[in-house]
C-alpha positions, 0 to 999 in steps of 0.5 A: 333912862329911867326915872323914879319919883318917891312919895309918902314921906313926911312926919309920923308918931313913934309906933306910927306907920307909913307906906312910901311910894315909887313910881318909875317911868321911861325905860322901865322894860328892862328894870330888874330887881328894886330896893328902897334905901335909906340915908341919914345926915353923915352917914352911909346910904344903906339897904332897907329892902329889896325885891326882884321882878319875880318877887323874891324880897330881902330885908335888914336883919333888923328891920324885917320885922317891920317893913314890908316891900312890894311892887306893883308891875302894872302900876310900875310902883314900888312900896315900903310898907313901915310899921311900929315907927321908932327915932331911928327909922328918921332918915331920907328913904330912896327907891332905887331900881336896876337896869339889866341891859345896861346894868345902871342903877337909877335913883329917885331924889329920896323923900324925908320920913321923920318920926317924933312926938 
């Protein structure tokens, strides 16, 4: 099993910026790629970045000029750097992480990000 738990999520100002946190624990020797993901009420969980365990990151077309993903091996914590903040990045931001050995996908419980005025 493993375990993620989001953090950093909250109200900021359009134009604003935040960084959101995952920390992953229990079986995290087998985590292989990681992505943060995004949900609004109604609609479909979509892909806001990814990154391998060797580093190789993906973005949204639309959005990579404004996010940055990272992670942190020794700290066992994956990052989403989010810049310029507009309405629309309003939404529940999941981490999400893949088991190679038993090819599961794991999800956090998401953390709210809401941007206004």
């Amino acid at each position: 099993q493993v375990q993620l738990v989001e953090s950093g999520g909250g109200l900021v100002q359009p134009g604003g910026s935040l960084r959101l946190s995952c920390v992953a624990s229990g079986n995290i020797e087998s985590i292989g790629a990681m992505a943060w993901y995004r949900q609004v009420p109604g609609g479909s969980r979509d892909l806001v970045a990814s990154i391998t365990n060797r580093g190789t990151r993906d973005y949204d077309g639309t959005l990579k000029d404004r996010v940055t993903i990272s992670r942190d091996d020794v700290k066992h914590t994956l990052y989403l750097q989010l810049n310029s903040t507009k309405p629309d990045d309003t939404a529940v931001y999941y981490c999400s992480a893949f088991n190679f050995r038993t090819l599961r996908r794991y999800w956090g419980q998401g953390t709210q990000v809401t941007v206004s005025s």
